[in-house]
N, C-alpha and C positions, 0 to 999 in steps of 0.2 A: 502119187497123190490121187486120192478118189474124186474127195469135193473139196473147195478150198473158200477163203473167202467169213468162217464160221470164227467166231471169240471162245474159246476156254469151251468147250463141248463138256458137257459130262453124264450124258446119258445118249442112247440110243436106240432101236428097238427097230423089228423085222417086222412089217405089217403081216399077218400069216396069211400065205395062199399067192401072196405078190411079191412083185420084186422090187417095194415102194419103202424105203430106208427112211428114217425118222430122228432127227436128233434133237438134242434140247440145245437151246443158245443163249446163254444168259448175257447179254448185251452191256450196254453201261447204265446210267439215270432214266434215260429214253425210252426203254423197253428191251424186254425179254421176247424170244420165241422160239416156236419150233420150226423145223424146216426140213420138207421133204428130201431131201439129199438124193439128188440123182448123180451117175457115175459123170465129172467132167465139171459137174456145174460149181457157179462160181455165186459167192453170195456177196451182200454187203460190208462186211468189215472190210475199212472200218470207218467205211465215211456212210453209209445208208445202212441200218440195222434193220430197216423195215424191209427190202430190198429183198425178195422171193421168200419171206418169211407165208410157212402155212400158217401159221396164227403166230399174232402180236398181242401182248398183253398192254400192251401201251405204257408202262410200269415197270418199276424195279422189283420182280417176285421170284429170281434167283429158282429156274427151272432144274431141278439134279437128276431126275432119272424119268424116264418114259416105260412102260410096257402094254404089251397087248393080251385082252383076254381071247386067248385062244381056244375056250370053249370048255378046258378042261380044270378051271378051278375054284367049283363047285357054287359058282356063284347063279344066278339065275340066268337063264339059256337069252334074256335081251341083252344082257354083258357081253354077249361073244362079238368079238371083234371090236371091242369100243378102247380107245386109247388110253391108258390113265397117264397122268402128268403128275410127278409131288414137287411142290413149289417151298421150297424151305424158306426163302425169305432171309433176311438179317440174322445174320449167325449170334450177333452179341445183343441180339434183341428179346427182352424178357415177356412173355406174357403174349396175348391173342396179337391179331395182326389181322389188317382189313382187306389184306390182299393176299396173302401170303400165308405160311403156316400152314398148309393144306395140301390134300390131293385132290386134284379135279379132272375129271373123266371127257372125254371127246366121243361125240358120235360121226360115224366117218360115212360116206356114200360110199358105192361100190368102185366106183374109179382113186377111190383113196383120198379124195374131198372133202373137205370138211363142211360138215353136213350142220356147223349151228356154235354156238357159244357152249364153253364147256361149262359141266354143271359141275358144284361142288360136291365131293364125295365123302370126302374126309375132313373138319376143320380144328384145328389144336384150339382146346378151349380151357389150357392150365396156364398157368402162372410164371412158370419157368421157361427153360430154350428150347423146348422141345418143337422139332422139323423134323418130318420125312425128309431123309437121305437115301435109303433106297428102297427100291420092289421090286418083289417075286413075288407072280403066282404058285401056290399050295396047291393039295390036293382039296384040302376043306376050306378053300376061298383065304 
């Protein structure tokens, strides 16, 4: 076991250049977050969700996958290094969503800190179930 202590993980992601491991944690009612995952450490599930979380969304916004722009996709050279999160939200839920439904991006300090509130990058504005489930960077962003 590396880290233990996490609900239902389903994304993860290498900060590039460090050895600062990143997973999503989708929680219960309480909230959702991410968590820097170091080798050993032990988190809250299942009694404190908040409990070494790098960011809490305070909410139920069902985190699925994490990645880093690593400089190489093609996006504009302030993107390099900024965290994205896609928050899919309620699988059997139709139509926009106030928290959810979206990708929202993290700016990070150089010790792997989170450096501020994420800002929205991407937000579902159809009618249907449409959630980001997952991400890869491209060559052309």
């Amino acid at each position: 076991m590396w880290a233990g202590g996490l609900r239902n993980v389903f994304g993860g992601t290498w900060q590039p250049g460090t050895n600062n491991y990143f997973v999503d944690g989708p929680g219960t009612y309480l909230g959702d977050g991410i968590y820097k995952a170091t080798k050993g450490a032990m988190f809250g599930w299942c009694c404190d969700l908040f409990a070494g979380a790098w960011y809490n969304w305070g909410n139920d916004v069902a985190p699925v996958q994490a990645a880093f722009d690593t400089g190489n996709s093609g996006f504009p050279a302030s993107s390099n290094g900024k965290l994205y999160v896609g928050l899919s939200g309620d699988t059997y839920a139709k139509g926009q969503d106030p928290v959810s439904k979206r990708i929202q991006v993290f700016t990070l300090n150089p010790d792997g800190s989170n450096a501020g509130i994420p800002q929205d990058f991407v937000v579902y504005q159809g009618q249907g179930y449409g959630s980001p489930i997952g991400m890869a960077f491209g060559p052309q962003g």
